[in-house]
LOKOLPA-174016 format. One record per residue: residue in one letter; chain; x, y, z of N, C-alpha, C, O in turn. Coordinates in Angstrom, 1 decimal. Each point is the difference from the previous one (the first is absolute). Layout:
N
REC residu chaine    n_x    n_y    n_z   ca_x   ca_y   ca_z    c_x    c_y    c_z    o_x    o_y    o_z
REC      a      A      X      Y      Z      X      Y      Z      X      Y      Z      X      Y      Z
...
REM end
This chain:
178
REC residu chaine    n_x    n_y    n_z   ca_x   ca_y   ca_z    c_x    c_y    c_z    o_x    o_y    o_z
REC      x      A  -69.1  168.0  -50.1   -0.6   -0.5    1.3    1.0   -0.9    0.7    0.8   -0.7   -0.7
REC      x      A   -0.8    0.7    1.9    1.3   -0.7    1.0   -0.8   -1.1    0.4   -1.2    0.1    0.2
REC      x      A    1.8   -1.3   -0.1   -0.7   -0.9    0.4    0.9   -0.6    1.7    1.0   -0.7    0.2
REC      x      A   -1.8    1.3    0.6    1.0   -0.5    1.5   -0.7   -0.9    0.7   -1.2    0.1    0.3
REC      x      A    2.3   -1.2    0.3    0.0   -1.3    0.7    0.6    0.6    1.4    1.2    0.3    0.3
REC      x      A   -2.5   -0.4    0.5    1.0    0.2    1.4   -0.4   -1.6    0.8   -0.8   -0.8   -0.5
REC      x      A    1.7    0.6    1.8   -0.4   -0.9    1.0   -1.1    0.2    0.1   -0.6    1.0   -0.2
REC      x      A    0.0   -2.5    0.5   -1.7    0.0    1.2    0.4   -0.6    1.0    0.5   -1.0   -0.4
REC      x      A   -0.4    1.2    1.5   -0.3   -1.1    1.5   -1.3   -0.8    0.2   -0.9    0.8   -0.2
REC      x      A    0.6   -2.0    0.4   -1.0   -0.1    0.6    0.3   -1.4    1.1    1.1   -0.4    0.2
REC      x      A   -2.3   -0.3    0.3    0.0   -0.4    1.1   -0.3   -1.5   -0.9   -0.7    0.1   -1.0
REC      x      A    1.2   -0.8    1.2   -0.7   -1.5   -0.5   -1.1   -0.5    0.9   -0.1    0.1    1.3
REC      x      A   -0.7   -0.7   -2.0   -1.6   -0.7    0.9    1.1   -1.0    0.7    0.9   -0.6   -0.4
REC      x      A   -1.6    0.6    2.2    1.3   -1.1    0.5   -0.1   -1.5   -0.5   -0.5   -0.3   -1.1
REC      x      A    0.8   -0.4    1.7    0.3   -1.4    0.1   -1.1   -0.8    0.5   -0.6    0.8    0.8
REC      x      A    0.2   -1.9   -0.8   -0.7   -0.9    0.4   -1.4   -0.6   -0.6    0.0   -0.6   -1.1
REC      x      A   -1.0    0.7    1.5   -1.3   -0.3   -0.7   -1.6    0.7    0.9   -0.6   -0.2    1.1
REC      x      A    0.4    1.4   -2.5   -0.9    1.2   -0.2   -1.2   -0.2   -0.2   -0.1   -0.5   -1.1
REC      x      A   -1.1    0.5    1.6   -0.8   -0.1   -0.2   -0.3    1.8   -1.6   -0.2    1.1    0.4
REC      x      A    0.3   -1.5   -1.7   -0.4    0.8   -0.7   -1.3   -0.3   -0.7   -0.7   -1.0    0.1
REC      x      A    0.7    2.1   -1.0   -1.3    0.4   -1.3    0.9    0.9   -1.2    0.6    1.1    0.0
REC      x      A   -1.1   -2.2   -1.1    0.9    0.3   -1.3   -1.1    1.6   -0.5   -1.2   -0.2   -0.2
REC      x      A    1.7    1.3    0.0   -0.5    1.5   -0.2    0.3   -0.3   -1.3   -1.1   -0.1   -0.5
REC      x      A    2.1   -0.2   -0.7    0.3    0.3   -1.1    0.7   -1.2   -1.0    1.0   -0.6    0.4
REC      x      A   -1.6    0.4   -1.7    0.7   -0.7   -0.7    0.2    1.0   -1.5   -0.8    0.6   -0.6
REC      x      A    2.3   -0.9    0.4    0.9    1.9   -1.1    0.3   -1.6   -1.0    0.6   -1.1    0.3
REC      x      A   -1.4    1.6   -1.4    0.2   -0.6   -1.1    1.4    0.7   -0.4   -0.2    1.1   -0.6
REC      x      A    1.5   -1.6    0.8    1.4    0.2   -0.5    0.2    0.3   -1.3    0.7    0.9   -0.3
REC      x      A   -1.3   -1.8   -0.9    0.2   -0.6   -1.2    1.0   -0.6   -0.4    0.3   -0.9    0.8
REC      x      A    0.3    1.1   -1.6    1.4   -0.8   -0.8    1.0    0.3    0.5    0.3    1.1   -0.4
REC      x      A    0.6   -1.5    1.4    1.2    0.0    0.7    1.5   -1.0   -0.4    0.0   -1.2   -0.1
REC      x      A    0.8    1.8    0.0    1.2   -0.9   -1.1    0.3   -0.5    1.9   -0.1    0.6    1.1
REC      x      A    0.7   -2.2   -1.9    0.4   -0.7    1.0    1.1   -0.9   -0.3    0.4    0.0   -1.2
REC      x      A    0.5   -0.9    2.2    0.9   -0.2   -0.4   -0.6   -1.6   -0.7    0.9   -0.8   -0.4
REC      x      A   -2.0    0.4    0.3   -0.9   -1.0   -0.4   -0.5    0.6   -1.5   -0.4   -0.6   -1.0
REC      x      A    0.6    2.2    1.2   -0.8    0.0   -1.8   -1.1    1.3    0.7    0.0    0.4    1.2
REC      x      A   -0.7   -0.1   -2.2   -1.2    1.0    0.4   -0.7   -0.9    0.5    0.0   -1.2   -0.3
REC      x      A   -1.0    2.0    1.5   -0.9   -0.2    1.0   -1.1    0.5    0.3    0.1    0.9    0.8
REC      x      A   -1.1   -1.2   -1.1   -1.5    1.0    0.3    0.2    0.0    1.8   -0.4   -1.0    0.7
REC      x      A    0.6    1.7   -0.4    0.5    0.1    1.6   -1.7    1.0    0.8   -0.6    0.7   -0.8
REC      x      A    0.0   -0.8    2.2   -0.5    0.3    0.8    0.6    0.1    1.2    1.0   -0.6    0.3
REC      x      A   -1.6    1.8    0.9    0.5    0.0    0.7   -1.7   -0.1    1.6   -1.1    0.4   -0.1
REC      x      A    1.6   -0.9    0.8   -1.2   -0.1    0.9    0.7    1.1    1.0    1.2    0.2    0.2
REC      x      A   -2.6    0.4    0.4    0.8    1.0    1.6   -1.1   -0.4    0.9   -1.2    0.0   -0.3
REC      x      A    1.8   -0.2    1.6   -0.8    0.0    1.4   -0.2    0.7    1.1    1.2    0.0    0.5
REC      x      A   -1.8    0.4   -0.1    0.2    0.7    1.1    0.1   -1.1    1.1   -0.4   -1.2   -0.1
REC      x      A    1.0    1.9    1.3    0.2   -1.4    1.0   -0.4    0.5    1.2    0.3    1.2    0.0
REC      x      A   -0.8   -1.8    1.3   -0.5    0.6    1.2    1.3    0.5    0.8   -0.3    0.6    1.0
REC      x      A    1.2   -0.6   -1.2    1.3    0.5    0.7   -0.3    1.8   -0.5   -0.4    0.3   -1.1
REC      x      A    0.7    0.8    1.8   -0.3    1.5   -0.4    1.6    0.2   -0.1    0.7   -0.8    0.5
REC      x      A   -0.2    2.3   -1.3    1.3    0.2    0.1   -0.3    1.0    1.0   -0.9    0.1    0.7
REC      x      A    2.2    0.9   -0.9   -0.3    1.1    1.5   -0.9    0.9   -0.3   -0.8    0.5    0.8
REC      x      A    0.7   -0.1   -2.2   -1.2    1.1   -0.2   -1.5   -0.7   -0.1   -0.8    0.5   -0.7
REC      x      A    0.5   -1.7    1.4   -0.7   -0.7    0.3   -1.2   -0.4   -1.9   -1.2   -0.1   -0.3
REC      x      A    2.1    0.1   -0.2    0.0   -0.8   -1.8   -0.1   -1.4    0.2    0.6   -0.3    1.0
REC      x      A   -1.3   -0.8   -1.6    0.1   -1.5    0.2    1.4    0.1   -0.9    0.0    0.8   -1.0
REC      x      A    0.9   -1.3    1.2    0.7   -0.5   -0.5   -0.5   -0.8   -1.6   -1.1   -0.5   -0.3
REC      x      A    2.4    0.5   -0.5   -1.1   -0.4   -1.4    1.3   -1.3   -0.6    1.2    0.3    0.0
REC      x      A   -1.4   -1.3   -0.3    0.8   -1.7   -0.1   -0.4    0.3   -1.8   -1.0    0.6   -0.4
REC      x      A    1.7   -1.0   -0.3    0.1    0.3   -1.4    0.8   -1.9   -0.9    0.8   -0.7    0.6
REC      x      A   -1.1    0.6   -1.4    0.3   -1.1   -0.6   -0.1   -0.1   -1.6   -1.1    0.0   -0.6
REC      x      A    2.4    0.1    0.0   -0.7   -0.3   -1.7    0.1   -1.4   -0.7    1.0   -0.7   -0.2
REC      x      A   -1.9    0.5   -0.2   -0.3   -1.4   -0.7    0.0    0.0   -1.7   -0.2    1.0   -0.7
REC      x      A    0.6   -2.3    0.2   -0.2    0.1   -1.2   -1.6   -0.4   -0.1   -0.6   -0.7    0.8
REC      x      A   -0.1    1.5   -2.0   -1.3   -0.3   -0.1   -0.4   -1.4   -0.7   -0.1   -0.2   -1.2
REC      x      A   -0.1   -0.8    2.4   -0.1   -1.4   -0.8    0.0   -0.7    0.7    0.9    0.0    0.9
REC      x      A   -2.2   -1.0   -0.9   -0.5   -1.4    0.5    0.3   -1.1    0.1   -0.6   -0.8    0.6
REC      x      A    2.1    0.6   -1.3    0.7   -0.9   -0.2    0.4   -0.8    1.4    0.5    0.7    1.0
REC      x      A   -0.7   -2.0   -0.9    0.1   -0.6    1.4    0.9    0.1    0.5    0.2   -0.7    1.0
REC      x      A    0.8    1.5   -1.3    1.1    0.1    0.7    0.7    1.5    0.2    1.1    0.3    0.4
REC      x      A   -2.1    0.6   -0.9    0.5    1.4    0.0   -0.7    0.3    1.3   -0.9   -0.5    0.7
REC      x      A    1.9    1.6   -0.5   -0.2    0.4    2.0   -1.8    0.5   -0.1   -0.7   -0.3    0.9
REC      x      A    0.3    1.0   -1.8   -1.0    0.3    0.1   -1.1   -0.6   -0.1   -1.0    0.6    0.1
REC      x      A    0.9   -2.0   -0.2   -1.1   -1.3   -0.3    0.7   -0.3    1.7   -0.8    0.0    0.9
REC      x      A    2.1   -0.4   -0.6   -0.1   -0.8    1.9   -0.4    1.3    0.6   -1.0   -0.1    0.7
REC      x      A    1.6    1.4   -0.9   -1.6    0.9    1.2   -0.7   -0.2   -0.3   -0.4   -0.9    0.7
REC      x      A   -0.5    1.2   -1.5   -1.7    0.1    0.1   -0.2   -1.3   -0.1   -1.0   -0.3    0.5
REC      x      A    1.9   -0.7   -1.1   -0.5   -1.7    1.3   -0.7    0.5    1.1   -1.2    0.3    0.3
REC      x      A    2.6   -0.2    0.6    0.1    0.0    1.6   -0.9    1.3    0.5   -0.8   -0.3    1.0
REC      x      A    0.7    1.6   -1.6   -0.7    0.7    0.4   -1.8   -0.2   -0.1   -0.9    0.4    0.8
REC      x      A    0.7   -1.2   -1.7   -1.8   -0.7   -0.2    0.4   -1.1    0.7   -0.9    0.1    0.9
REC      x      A    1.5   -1.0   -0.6   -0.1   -1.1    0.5   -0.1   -1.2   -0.5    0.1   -1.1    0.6
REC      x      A   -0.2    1.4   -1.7   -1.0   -1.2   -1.1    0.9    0.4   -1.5    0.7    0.9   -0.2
REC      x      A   -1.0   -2.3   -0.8    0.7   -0.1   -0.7   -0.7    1.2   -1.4   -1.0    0.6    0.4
REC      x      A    1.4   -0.5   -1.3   -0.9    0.9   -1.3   -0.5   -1.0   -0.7    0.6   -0.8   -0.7
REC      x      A   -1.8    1.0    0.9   -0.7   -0.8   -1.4    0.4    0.0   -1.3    1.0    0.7   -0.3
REC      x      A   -1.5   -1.5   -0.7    0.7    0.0   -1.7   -0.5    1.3   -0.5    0.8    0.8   -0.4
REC      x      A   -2.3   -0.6    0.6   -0.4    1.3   -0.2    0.9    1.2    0.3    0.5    0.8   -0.8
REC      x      A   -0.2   -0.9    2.0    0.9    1.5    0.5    1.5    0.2   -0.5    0.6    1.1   -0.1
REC      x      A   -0.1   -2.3   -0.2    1.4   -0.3   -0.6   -0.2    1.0   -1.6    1.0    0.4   -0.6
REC      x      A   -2.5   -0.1    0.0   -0.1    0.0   -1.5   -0.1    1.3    0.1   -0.3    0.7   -0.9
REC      x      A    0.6    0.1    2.2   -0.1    1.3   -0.1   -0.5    0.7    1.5   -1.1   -0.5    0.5
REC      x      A    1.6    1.3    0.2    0.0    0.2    1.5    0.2    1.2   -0.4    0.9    0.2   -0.8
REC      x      A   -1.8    1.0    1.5   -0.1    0.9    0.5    0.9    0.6    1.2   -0.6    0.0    1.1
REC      x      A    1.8    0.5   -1.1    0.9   -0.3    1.4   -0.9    1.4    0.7   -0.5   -0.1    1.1
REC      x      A    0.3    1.2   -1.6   -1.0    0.9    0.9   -0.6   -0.5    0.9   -0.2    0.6    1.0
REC      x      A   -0.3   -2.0   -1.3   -0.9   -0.2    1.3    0.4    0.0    1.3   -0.6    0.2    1.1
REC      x      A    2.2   -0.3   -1.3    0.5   -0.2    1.4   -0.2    1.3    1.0    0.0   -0.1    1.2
REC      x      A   -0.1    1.3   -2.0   -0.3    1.4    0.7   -1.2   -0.3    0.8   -1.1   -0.5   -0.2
REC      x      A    1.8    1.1    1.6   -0.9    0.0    1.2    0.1   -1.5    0.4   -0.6   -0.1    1.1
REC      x      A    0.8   -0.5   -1.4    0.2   -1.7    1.0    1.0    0.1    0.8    1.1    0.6   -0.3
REC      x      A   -1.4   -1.1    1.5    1.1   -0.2    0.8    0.7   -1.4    0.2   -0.3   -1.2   -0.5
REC      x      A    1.3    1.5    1.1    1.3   -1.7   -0.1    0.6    0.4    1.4   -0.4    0.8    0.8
REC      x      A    1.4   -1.4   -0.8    1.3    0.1    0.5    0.7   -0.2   -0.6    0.1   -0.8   -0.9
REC      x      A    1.4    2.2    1.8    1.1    0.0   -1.4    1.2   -0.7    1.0    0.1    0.4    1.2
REC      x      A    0.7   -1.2   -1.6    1.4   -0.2    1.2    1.0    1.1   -1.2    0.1    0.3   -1.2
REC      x      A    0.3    0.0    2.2    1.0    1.5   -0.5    1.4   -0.5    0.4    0.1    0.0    1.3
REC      x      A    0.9   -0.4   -1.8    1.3    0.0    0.4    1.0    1.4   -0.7   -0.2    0.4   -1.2
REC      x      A    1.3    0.1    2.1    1.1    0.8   -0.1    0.8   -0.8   -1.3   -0.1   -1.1   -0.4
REC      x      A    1.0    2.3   -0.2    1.0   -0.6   -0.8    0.7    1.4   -0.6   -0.4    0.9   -0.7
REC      x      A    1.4   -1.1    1.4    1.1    1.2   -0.1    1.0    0.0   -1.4    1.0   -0.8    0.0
REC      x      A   -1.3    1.9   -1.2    0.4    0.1   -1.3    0.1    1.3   -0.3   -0.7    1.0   -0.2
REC      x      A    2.7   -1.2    0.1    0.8    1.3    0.2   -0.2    1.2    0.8    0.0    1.2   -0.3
REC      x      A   -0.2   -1.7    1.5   -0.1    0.5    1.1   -1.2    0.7    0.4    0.1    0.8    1.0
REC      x      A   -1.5   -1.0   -1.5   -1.9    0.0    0.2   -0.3   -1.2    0.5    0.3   -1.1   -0.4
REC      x      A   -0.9    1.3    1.2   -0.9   -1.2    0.2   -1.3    0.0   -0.7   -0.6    1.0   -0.4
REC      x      A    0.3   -2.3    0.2   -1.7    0.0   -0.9   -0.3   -0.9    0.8    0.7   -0.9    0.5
REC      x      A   -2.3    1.2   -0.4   -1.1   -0.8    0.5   -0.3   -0.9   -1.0   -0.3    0.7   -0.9
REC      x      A    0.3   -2.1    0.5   -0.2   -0.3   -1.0   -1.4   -1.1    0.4    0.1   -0.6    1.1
REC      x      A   -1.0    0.4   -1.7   -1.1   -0.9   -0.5    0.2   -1.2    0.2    0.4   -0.3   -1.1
REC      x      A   -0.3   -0.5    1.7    0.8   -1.4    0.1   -0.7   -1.6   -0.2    0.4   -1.1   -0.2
REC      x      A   -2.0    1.8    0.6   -1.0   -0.9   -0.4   -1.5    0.9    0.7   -0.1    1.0    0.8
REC      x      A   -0.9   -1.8   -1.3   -1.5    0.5   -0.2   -0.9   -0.8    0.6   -0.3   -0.9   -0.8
REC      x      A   -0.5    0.9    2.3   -0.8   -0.7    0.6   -1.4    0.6   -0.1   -0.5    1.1   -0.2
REC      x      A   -0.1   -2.4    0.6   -1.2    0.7    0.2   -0.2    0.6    1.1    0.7   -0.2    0.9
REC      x      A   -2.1    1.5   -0.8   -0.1    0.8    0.8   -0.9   -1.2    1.4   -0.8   -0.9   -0.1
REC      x      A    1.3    1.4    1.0   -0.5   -0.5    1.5   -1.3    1.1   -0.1    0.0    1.2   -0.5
REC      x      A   -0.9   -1.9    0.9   -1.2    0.4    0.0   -0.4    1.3    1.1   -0.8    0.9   -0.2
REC      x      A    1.8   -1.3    1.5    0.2    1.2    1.2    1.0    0.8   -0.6    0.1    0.8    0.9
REC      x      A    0.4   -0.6   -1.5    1.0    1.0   -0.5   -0.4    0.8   -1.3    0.5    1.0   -0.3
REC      x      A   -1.5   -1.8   -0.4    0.3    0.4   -1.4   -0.1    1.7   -0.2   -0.3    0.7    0.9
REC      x      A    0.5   -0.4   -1.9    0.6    1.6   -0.2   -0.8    0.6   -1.1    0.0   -0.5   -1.2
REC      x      A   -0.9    1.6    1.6   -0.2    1.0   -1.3    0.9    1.0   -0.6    1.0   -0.2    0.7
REC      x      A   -0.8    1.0   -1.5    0.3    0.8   -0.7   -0.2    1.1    0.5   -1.2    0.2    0.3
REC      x      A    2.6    1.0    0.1   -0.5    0.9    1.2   -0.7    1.1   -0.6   -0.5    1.0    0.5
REC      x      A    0.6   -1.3   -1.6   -0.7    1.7   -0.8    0.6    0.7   -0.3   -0.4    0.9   -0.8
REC      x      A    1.8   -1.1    1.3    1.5    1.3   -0.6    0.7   -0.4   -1.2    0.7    0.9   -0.6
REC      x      A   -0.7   -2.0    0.2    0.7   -0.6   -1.1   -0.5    0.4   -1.5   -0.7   -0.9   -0.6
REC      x      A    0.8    1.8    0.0   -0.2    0.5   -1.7    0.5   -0.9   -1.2    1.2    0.0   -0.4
REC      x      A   -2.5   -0.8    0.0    0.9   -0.8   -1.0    0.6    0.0   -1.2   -0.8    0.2   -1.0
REC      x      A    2.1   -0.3    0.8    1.2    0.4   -0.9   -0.5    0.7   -1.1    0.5    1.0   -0.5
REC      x      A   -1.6   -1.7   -0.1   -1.1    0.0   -1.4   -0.7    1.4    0.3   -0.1    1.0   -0.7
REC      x      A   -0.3   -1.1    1.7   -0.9    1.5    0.5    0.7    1.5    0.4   -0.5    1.1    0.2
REC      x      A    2.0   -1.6   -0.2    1.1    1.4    0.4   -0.1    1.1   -1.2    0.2   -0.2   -1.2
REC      x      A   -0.6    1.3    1.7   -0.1    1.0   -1.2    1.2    0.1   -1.2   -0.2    0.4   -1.1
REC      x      A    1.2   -1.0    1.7    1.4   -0.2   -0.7   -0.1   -1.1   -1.2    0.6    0.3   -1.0
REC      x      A   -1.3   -1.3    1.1   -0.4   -1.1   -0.5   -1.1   -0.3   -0.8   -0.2   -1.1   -0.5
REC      x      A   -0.8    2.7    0.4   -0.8   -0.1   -0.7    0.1    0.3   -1.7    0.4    1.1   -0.4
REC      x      A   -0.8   -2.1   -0.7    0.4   -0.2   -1.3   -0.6    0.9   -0.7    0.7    0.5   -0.9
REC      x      A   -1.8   -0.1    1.1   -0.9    1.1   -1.0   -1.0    0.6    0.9   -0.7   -0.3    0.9
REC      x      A    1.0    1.8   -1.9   -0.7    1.1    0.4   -1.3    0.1   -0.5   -0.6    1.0    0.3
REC      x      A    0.1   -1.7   -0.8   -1.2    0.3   -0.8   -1.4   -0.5    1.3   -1.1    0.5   -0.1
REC      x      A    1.5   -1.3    1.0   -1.5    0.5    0.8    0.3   -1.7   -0.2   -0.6   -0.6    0.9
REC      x      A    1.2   -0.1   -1.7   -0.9   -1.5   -0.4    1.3   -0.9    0.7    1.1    0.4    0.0
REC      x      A   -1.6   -1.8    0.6    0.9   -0.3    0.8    0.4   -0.8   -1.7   -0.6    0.1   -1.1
REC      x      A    2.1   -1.0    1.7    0.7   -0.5   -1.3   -0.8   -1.4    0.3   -0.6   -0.2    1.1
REC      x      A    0.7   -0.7   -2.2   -0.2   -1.4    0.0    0.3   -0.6    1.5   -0.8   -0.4    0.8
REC      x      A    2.2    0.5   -0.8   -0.1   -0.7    1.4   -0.5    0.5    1.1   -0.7   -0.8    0.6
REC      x      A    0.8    2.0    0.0   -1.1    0.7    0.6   -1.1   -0.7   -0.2   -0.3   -0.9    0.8
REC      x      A   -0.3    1.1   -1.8   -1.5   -0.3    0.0   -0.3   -1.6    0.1   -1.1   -0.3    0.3
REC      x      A    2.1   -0.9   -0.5   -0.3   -1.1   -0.2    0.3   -0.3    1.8   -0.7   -1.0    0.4
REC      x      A    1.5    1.6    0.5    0.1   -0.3    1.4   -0.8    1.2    1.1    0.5    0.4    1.0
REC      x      A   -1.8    0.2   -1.7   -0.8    1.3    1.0   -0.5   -1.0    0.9   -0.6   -1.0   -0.4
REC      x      A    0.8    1.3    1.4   -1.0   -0.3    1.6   -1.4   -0.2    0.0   -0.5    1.1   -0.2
REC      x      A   -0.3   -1.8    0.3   -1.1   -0.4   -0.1   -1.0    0.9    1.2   -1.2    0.3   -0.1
REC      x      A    2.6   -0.1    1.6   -0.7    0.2    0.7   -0.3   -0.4    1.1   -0.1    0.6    1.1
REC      x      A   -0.1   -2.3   -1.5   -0.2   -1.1    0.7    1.0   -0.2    0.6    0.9   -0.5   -0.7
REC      x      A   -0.3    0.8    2.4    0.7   -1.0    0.6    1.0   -1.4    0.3   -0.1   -0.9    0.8
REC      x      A    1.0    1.0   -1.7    0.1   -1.6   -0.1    0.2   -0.7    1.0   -0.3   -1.2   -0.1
REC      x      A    0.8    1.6    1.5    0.4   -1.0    1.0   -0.7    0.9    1.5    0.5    1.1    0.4
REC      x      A   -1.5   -1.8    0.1   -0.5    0.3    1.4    0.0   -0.4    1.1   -0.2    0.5    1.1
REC      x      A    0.6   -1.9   -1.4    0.3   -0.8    1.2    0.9   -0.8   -0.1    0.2   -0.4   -1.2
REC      x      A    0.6   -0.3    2.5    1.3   -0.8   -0.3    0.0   -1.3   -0.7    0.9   -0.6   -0.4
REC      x      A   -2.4    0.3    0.5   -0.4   -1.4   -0.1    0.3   -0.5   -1.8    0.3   -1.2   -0.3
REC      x      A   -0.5    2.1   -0.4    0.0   -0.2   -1.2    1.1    1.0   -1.3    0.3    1.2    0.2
REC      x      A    0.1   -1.7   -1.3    0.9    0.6   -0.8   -0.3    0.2   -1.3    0.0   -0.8   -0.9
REC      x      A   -0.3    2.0    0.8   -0.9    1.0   -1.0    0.6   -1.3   -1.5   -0.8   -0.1   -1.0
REC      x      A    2.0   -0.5    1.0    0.6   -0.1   -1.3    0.2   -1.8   -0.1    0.5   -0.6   -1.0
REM end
C-alpha cells in the first residue's frame, strides 16, 4: 500500500476580532513535546466571517489538557466565562461544555515558511448582539465515520461518557452554559 502526501491550500480565518461558537473539542491524547509527553486537546470554532463557498470559516487552537493557573487553557476559559473557577471546578472540568458557547476570537496572521496561519491569540466573551450559534455544517471529529472505534453497534467509553443529553447548552448571550 502507497502512502501519498500531496499539498493542501487553504484560506486562513482573517485577522481581527470574530464573533464565534466553539463546534468541537478532539481529545488529542498523549503528544511528545519538547517539555516531555502531553495529554494535548484541541478546540475548533466556527466564526461569523463565510469563506467564498460561503462555509463559516473554522479558528482552531491546541491546549495542553490542564487547569494549572498558568496553562493557556485555564487564561481562556478565564476570559471566555468571565469569572474565575471555583476549587470545585479546578478538581475536575468537563472541557465539552464549551461546545456550542459562544466568545469571541481575536485572530492574528503569522507567516511560517512561507503559509500564513490564522492563529487564536486570545478568547472573549461573547457580545450578547453578536453572539453566534453553531451553523449545522460542522461534523464533530468524534462523529466522522473515519473516526469511529467499534463496529459492534456500542459506542466506546468515551463516546458514551460525553453522549448529548439533547439539552441545549447556550440560548442566549446573557449567560455561559460552563
Amino acid at each position: 500500500m502507497s502512502l501519498i502526501a500531496k499539498g493542501k491550500s487553504f484560506t486562513p480565518p482573517p485577522e481581527g476580532v470574530w464573533p464565534a461558537v466553539c463546534v468541537d473539542v478532539v481529545d488529542l491524547g498523549i503528544v511528545a513535546s519538547q517539555f516531555g509527553d502531553k495529554h494535548k486537546c484541541k478546540l475548533v470554532w466556527e466564526l461569523s466571517e463565510s469563506m467564498d463557498d460561503q462555509r463559516p470559516f473554522l479558528a482552531m487552537k491546541q491546549y495542553t489538557v490542564s487547569l494549572h493557573e498558568k496553562s493557556s487553557l485555564h487564561k481562556d476559559l478565564k476570559s471566555w466565562r468571565g469569572k474565575p473557577f471555583t476549587a470545585d471546578e479546578l478538581n475536575g472540568f468537563n472541557v465539552e461544555l464549551v461546545i456550542g458557547a459562544p466568545c469571541q476570537l481575536v485572530i492574528t496572521h503569522e507567516e511560517k515558511d512561507g503559509i500564513t496561519y490564522g492563529n487564536v491569540t486570545a478568547i472573549l466573551r461573547a457580545n450578547k448582539k453578536t453572539a453566534l450559534k453553531p451553523s449545522g455544517d460542522y461534523v464533530r471529529h468524534k462523529d466522522r465515520p473515519e473516526n469511529q472505534k467499534t463496529g459492534n453497534g456500542k459506542p466506546t467509553q468515551s463516546e458514551a461518557e460525553t453522549e448529548d443529553d439533547g439539552d441545549p447548552s447556550y440560548e442566549t448571550g446573557d449567560k455561559i452554559p460552563f
